[in-house]
PDB file of N, CA, C and O in Angstrom:
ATOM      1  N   UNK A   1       2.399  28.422 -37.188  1.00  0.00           N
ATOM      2  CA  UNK A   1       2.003  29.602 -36.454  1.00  0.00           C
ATOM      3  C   UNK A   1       0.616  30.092 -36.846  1.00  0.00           C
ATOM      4  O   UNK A   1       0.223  31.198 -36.477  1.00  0.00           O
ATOM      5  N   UNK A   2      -0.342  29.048 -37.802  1.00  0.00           N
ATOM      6  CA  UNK A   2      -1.110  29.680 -37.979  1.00  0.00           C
ATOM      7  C   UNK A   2      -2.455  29.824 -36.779  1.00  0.00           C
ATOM      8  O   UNK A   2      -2.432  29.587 -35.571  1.00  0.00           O
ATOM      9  N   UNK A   3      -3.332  30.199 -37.463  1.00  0.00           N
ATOM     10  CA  UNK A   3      -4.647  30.306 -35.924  1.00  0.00           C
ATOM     11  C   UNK A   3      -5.133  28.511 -36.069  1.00  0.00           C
ATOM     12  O   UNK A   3      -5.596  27.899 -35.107  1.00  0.00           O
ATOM     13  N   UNK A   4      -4.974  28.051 -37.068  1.00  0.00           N
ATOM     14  CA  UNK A   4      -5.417  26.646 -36.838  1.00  0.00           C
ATOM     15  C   UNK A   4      -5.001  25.622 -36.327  1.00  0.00           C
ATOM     16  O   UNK A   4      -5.497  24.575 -35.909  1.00  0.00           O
ATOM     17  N   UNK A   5      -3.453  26.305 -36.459  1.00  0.00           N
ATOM     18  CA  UNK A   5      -2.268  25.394 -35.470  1.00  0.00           C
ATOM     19  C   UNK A   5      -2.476  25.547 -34.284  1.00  0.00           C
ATOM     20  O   UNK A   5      -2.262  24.615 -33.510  1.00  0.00           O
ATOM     21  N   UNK A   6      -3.014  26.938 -33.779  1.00  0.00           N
ATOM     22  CA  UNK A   6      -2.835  27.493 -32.506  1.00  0.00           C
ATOM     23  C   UNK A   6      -4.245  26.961 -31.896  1.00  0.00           C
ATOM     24  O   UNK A   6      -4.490  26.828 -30.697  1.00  0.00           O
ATOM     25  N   UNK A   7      -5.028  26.713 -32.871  1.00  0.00           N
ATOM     26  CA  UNK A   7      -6.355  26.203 -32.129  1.00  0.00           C
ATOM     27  C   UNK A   7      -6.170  24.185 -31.536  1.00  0.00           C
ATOM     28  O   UNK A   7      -6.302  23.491 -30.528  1.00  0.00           O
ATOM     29  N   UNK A   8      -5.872  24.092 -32.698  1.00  0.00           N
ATOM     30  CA  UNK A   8      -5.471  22.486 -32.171  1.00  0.00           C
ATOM     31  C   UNK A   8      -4.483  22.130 -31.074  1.00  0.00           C
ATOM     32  O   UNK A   8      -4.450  21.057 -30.471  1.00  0.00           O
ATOM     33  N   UNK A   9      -3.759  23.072 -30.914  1.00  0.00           N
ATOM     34  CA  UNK A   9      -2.609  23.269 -29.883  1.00  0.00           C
ATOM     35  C   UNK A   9      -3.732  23.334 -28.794  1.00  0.00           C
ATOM     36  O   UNK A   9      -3.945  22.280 -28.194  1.00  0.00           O
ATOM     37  N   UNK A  10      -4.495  24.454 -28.450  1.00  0.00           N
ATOM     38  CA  UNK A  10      -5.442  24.535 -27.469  1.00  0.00           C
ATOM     39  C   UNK A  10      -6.613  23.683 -27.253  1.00  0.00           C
ATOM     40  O   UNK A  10      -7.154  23.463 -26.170  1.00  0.00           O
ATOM     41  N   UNK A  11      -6.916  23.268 -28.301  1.00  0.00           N
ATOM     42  CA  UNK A  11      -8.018  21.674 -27.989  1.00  0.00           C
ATOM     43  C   UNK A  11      -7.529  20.818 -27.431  1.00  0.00           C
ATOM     44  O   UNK A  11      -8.247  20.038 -26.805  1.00  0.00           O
ATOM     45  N   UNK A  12      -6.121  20.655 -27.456  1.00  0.00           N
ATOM     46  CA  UNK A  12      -5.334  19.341 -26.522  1.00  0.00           C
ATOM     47  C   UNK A  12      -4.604  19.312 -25.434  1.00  0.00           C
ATOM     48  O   UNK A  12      -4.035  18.438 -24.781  1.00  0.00           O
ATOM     49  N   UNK A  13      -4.778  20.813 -25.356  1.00  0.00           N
ATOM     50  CA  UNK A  13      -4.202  21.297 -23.869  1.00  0.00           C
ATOM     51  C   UNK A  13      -3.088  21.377 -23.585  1.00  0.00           C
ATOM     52  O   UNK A  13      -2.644  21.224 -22.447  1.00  0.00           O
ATOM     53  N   UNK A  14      -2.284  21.697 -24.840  1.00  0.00           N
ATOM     54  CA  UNK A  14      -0.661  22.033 -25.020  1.00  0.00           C
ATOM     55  C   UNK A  14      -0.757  23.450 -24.994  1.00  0.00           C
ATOM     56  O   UNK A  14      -1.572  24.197 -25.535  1.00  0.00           O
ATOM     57  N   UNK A  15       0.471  23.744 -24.083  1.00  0.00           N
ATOM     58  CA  UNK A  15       0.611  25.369 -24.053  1.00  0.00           C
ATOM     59  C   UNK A  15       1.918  25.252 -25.185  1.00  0.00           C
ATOM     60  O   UNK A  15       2.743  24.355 -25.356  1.00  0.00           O
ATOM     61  N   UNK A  16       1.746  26.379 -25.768  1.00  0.00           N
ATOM     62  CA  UNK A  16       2.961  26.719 -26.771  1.00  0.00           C
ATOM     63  C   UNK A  16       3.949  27.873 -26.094  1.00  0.00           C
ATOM     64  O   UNK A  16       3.482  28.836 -25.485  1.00  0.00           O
ATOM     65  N   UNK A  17       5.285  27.668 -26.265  1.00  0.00           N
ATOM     66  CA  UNK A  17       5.978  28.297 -25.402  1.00  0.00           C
ATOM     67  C   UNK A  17       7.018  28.773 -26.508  1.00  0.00           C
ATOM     68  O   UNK A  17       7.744  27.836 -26.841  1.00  0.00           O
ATOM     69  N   UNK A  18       7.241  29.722 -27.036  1.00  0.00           N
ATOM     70  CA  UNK A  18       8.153  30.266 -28.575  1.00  0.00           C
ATOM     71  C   UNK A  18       9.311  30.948 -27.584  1.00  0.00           C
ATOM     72  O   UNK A  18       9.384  31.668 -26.589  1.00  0.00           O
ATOM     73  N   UNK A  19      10.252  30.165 -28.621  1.00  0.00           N
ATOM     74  CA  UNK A  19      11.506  31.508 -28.031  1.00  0.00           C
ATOM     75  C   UNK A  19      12.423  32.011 -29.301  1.00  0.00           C
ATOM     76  O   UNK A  19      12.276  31.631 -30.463  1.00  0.00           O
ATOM     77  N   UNK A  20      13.030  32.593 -29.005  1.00  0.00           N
ATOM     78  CA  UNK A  20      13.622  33.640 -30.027  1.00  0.00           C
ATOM     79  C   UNK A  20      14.311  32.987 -31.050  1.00  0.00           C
ATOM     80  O   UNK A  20      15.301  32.423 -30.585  1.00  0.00           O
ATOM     81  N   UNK A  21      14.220  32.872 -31.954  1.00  0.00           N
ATOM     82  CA  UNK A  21      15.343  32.580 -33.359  1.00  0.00           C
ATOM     83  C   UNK A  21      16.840  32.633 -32.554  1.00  0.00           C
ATOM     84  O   UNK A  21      17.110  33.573 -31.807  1.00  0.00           O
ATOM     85  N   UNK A  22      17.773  31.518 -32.795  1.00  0.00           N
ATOM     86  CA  UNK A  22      19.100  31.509 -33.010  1.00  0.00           C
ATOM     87  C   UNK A  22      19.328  31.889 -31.190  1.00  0.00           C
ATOM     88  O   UNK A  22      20.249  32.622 -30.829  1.00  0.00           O
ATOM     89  N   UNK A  23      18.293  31.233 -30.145  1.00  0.00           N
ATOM     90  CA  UNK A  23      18.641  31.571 -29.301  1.00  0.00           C
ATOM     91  C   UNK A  23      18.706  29.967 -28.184  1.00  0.00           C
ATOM     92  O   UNK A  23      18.061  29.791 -27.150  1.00  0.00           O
ATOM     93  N   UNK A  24      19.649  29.045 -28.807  1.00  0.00           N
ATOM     94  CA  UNK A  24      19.464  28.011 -27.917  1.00  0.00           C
ATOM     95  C   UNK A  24      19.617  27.638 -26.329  1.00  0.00           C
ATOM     96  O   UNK A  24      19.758  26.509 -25.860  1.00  0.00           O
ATOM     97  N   UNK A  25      19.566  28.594 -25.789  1.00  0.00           N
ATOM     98  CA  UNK A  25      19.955  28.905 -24.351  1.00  0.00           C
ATOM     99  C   UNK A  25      18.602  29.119 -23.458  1.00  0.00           C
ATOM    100  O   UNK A  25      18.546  28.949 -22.240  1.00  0.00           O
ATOM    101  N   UNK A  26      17.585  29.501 -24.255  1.00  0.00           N
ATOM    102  CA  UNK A  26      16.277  29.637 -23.789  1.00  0.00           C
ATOM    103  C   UNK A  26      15.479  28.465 -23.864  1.00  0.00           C
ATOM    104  O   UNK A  26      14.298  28.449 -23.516  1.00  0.00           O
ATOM    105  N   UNK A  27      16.101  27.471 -24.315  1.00  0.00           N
ATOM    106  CA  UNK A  27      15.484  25.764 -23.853  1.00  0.00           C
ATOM    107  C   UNK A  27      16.652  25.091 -23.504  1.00  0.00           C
ATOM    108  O   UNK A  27      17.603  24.544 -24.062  1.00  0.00           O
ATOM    109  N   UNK A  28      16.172  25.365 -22.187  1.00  0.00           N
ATOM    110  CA  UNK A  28      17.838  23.932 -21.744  1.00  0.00           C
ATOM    111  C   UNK A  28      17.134  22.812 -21.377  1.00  0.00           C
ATOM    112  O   UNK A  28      17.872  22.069 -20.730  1.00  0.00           O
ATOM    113  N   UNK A  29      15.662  22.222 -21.554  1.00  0.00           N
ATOM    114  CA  UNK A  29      15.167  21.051 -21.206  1.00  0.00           C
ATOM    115  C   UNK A  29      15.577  20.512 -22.665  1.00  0.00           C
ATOM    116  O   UNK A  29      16.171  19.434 -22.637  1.00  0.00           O
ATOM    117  N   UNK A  30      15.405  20.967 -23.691  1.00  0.00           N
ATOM    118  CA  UNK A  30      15.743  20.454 -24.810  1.00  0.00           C
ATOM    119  C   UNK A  30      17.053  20.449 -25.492  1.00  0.00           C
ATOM    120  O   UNK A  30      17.421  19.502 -26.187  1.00  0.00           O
ATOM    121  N   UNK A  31      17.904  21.736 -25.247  1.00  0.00           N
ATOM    122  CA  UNK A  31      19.394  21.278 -25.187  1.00  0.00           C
ATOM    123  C   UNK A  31      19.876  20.023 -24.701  1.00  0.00           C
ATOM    124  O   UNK A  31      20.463  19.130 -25.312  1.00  0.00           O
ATOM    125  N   UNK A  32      19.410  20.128 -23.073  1.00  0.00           N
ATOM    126  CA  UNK A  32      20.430  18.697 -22.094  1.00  0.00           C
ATOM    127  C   UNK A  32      19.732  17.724 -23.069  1.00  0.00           C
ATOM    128  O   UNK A  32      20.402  17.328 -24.023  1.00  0.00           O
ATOM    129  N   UNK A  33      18.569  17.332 -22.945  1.00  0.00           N
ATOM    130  CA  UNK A  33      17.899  16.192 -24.203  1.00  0.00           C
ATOM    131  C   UNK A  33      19.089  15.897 -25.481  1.00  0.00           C
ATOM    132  O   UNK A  33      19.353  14.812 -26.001  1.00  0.00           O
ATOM    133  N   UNK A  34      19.637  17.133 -25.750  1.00  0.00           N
ATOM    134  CA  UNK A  34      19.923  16.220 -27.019  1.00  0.00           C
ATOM    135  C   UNK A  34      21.455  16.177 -27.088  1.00  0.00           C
ATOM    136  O   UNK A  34      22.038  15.409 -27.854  1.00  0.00           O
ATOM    137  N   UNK A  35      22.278  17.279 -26.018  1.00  0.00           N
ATOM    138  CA  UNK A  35      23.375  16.637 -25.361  1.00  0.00           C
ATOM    139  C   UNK A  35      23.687  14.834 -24.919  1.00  0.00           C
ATOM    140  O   UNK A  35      24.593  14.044 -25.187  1.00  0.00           O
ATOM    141  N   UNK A  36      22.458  14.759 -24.156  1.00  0.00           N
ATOM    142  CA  UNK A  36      22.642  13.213 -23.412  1.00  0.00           C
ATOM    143  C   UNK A  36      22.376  12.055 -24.887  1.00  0.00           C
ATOM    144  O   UNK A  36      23.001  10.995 -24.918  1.00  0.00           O
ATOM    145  N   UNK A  37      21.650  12.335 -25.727  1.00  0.00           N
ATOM    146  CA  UNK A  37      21.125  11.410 -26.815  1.00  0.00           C
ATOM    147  C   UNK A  37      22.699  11.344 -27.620  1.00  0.00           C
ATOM    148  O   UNK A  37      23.200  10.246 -27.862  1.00  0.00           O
ATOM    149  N   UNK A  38      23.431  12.696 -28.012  1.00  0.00           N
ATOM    150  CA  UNK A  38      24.318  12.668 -28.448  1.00  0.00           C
ATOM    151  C   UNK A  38      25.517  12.062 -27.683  1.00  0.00           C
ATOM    152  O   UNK A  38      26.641  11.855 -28.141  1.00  0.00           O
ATOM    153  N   UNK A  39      25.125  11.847 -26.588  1.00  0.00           N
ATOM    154  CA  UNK A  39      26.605  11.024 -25.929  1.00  0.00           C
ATOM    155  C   UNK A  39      26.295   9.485 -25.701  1.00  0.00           C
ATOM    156  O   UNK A  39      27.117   8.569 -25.660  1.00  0.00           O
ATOM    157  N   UNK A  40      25.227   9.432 -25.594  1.00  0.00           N
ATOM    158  CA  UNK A  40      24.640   7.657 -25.518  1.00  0.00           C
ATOM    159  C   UNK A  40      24.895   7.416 -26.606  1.00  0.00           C
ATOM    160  O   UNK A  40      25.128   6.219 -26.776  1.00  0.00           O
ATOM    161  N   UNK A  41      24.993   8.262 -27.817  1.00  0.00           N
ATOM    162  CA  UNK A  41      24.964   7.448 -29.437  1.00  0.00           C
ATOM    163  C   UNK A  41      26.485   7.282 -29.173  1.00  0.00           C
ATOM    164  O   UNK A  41      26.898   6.125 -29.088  1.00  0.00           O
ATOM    165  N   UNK A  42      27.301   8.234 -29.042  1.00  0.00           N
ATOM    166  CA  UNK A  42      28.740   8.241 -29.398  1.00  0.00           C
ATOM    167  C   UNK A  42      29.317   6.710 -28.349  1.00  0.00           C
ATOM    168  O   UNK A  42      30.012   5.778 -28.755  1.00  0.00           O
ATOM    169  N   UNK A  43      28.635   6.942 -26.703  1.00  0.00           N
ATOM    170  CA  UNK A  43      29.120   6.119 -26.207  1.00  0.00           C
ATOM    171  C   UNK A  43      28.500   4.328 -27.107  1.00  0.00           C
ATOM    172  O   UNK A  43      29.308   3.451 -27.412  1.00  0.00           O
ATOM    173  N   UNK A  44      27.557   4.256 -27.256  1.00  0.00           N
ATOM    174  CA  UNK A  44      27.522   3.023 -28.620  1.00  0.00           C
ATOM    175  C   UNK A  44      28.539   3.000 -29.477  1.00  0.00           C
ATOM    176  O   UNK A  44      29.591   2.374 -29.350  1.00  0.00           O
ATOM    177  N   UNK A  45      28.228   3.656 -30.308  1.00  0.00           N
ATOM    178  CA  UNK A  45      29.201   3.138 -31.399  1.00  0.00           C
ATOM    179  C   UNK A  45      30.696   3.039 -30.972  1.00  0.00           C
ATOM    180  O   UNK A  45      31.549   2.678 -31.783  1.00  0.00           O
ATOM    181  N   UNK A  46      31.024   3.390 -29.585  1.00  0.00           N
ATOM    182  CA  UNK A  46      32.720   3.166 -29.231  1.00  0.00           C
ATOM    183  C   UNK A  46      32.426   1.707 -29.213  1.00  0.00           C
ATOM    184  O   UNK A  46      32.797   0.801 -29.959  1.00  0.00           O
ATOM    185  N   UNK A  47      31.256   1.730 -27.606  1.00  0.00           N
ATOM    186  CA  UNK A  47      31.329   0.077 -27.272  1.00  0.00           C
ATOM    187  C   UNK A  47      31.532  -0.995 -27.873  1.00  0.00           C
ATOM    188  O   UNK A  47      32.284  -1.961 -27.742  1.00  0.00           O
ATOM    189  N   UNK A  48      30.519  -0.579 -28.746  1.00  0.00           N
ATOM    190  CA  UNK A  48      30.438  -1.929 -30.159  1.00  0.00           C
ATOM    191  C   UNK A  48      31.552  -1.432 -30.936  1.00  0.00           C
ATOM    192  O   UNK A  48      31.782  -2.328 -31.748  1.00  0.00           O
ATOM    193  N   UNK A  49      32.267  -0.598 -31.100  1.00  0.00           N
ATOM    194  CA  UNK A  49      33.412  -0.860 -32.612  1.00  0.00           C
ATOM    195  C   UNK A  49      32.894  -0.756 -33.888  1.00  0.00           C
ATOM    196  O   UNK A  49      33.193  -1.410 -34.887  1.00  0.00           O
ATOM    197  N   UNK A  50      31.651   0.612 -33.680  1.00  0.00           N
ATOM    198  CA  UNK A  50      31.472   0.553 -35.422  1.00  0.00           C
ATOM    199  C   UNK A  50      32.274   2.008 -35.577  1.00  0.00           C
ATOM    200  O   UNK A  50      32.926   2.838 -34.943  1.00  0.00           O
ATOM    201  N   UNK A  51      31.650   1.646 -37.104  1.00  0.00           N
ATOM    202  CA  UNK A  51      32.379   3.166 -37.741  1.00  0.00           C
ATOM    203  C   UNK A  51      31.167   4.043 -37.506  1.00  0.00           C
ATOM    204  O   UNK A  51      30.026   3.699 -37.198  1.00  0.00           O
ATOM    205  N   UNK A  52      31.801   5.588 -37.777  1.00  0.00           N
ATOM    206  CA  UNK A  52      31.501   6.391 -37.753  1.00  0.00           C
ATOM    207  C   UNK A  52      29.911   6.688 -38.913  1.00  0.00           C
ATOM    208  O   UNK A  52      29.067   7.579 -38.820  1.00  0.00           O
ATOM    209  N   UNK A  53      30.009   5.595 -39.882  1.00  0.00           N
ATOM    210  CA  UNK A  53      29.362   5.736 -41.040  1.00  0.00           C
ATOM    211  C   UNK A  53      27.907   5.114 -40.486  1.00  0.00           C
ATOM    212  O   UNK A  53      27.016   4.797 -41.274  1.00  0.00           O
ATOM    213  N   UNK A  54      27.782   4.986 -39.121  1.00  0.00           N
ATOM    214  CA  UNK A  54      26.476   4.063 -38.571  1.00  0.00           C
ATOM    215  C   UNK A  54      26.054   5.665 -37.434  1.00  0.00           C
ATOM    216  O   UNK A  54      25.085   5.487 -36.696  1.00  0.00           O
ATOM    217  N   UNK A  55      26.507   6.588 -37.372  1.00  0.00           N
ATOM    218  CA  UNK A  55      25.629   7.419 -36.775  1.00  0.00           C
ATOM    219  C   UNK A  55      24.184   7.758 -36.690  1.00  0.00           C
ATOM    220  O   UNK A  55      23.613   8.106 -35.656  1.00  0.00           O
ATOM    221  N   UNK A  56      23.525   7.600 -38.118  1.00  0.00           N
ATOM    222  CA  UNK A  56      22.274   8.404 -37.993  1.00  0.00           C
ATOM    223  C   UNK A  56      21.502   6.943 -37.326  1.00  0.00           C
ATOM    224  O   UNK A  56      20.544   7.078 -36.565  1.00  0.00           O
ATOM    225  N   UNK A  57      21.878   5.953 -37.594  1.00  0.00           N
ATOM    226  CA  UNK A  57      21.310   4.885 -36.955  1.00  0.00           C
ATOM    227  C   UNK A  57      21.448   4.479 -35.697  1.00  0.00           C
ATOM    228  O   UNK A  57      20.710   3.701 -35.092  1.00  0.00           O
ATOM    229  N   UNK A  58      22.768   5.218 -35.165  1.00  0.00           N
ATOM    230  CA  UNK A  58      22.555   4.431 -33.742  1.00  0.00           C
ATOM    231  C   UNK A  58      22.247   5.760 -33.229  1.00  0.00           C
ATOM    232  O   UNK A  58      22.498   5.966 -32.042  1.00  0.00           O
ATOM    233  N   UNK A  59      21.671   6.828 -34.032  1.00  0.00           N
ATOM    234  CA  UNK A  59      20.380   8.152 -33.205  1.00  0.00           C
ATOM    235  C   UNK A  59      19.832   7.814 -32.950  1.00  0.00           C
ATOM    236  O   UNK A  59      19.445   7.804 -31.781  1.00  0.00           O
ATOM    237  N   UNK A  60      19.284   7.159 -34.067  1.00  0.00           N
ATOM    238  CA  UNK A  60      17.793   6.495 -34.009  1.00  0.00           C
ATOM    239  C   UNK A  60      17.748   5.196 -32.974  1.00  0.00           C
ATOM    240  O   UNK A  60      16.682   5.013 -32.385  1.00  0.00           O
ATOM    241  N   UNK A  61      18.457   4.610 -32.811  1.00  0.00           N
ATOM    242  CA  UNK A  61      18.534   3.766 -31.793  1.00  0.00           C
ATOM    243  C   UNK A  61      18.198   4.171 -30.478  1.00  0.00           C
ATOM    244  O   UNK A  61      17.340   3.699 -29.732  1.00  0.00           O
ATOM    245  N   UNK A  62      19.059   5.193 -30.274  1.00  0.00           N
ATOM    246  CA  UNK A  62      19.147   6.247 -28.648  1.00  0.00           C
ATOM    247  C   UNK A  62      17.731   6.303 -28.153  1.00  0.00           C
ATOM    248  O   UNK A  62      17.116   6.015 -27.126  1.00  0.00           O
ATOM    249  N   UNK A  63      17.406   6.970 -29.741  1.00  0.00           N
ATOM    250  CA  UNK A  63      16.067   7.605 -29.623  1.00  0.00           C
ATOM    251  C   UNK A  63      14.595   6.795 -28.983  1.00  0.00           C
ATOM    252  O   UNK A  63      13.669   7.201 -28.281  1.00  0.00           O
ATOM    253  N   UNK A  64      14.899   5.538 -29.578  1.00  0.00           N
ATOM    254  CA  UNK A  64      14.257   4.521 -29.524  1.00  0.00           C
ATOM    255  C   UNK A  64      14.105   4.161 -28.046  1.00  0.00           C
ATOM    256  O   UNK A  64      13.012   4.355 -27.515  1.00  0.00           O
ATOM    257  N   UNK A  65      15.169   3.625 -27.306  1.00  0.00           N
ATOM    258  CA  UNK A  65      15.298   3.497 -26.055  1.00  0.00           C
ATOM    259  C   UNK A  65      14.945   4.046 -25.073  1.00  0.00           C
ATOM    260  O   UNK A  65      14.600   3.532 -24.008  1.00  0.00           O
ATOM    261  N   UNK A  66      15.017   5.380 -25.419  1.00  0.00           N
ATOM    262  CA  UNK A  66      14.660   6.321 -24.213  1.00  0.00           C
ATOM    263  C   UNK A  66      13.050   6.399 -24.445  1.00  0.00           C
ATOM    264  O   UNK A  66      12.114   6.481 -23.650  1.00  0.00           O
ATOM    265  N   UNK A  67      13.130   6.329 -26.070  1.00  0.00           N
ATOM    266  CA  UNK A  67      11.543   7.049 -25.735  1.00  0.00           C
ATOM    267  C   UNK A  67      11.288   5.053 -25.176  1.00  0.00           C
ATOM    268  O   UNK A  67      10.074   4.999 -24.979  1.00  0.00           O
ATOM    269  N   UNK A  68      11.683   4.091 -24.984  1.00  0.00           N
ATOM    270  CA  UNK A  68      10.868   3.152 -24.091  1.00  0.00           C
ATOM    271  C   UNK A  68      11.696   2.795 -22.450  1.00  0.00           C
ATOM    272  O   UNK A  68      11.574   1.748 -21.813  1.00  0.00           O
ATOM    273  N   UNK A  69      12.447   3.894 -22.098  1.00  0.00           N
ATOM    274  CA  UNK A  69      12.399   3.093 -20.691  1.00  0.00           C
ATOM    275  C   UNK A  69      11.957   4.492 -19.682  1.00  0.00           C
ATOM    276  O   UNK A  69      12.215   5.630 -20.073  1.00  0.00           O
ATOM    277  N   UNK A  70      11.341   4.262 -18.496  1.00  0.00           N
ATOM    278  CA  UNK A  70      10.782   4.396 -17.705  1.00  0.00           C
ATOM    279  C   UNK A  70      11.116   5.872 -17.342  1.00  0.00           C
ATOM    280  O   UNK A  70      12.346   5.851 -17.360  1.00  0.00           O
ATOM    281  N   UNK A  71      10.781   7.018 -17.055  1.00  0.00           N
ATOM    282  CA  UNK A  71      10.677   8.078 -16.659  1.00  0.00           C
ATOM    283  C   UNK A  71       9.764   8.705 -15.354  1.00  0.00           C
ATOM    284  O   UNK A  71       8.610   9.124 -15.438  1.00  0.00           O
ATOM    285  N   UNK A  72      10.651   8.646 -14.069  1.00  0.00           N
ATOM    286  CA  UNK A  72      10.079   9.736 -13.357  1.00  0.00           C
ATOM    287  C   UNK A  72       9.138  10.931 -13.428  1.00  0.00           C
ATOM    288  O   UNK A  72       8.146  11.245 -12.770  1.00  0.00           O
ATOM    289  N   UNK A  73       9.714  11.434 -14.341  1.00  0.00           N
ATOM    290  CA  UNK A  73       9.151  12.581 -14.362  1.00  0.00           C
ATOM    291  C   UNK A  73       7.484  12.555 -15.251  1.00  0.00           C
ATOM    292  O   UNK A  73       6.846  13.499 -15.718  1.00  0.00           O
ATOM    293  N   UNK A  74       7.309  11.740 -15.235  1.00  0.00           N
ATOM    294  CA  UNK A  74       5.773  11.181 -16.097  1.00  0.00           C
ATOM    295  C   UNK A  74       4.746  10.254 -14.984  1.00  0.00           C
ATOM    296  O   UNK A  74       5.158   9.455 -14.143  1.00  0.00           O
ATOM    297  N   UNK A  75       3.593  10.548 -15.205  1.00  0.00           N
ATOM    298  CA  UNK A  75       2.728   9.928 -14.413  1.00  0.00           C
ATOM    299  C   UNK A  75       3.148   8.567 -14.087  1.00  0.00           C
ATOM    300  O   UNK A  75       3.439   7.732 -14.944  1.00  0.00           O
ATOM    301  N   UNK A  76       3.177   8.312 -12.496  1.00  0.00           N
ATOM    302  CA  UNK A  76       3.500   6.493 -12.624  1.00  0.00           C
ATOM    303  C   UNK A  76       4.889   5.859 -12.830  1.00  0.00           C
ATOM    304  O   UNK A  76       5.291   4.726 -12.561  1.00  0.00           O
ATOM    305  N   UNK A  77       5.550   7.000 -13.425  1.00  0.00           N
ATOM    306  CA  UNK A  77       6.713   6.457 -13.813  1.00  0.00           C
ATOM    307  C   UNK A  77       6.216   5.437 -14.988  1.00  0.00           C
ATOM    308  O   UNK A  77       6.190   4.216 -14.835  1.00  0.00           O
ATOM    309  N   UNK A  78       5.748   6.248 -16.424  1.00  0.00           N
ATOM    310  CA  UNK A  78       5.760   5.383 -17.402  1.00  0.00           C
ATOM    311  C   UNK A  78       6.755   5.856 -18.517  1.00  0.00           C
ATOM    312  O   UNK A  78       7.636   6.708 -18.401  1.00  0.00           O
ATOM    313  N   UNK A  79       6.453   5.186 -19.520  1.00  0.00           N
ATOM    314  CA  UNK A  79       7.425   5.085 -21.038  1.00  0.00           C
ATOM    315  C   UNK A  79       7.218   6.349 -21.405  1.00  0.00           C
ATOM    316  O   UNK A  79       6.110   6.794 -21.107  1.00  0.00           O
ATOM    317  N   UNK A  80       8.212   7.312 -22.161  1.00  0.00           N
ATOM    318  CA  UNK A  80       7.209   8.604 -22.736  1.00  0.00           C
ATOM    319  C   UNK A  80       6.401   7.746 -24.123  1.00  0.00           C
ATOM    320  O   UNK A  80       5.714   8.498 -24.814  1.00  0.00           O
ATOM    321  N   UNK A  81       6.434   6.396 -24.524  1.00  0.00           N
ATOM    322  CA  UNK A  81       5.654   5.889 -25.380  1.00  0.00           C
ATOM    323  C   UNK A  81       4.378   5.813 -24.908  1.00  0.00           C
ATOM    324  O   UNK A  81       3.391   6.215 -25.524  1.00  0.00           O
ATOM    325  N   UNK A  82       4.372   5.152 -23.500  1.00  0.00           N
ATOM    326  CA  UNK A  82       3.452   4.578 -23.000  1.00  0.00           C
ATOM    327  C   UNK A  82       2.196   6.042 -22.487  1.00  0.00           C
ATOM    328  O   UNK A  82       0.974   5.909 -22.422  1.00  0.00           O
ATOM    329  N   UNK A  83       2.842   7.099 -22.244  1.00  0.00           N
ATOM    330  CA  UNK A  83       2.078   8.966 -21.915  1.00  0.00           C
ATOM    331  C   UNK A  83       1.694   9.092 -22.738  1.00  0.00           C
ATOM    332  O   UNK A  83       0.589   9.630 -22.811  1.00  0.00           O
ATOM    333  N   UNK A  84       2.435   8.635 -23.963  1.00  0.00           N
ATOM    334  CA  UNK A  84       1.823   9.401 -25.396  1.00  0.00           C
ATOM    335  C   UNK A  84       0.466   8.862 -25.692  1.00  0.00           C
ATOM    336  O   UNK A  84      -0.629   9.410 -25.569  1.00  0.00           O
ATOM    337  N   UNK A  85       0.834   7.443 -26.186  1.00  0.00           N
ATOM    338  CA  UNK A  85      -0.417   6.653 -26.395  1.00  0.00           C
ATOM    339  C   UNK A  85      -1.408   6.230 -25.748  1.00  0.00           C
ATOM    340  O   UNK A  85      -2.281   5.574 -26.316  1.00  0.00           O
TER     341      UNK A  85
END
């Protein structure tokens, strides 16, 4: 929150958008996000038959995927890898 954060935020042309402490209802682009990540992981580890003890990895897996397949909602319909970089 400082002014230097807030300046680099504005050199790159990110708007910063704050919402209230303990109020997760005021981002539902980022709620549904991590609803759907949390059910693609769970639906993995059924498919394949692991244990429960492989969660943080098949997050990271989820995570992985999405951030490489194709998105509408991004110029072109690219990767959010491919927007970023």
């Amino acid at each position: 929150m400082s002014k230097k954060f807030s300046k680099i935020l504005e050199d790159s042309g990110i708007i910063r958008e704050q919402t209230a402490p303990y109020s997760q209802e005021q981002n539902r682009v980022a709620e549904r996000t991590n609803r759907t990540i949390v059910a693609q992981a769970k639906a993995t580890l059924f498919a394949a038959g692991l244990s429960d003890g492989l969660w943080g990895e098949t997050v990271h897996t989820t995570i992985y995927w999405k951030n490489r397949s194709p998105m509408s909602a991004l110029t072109k319909c690219v990767t959010p890898l491919e927007q970023f970089s």
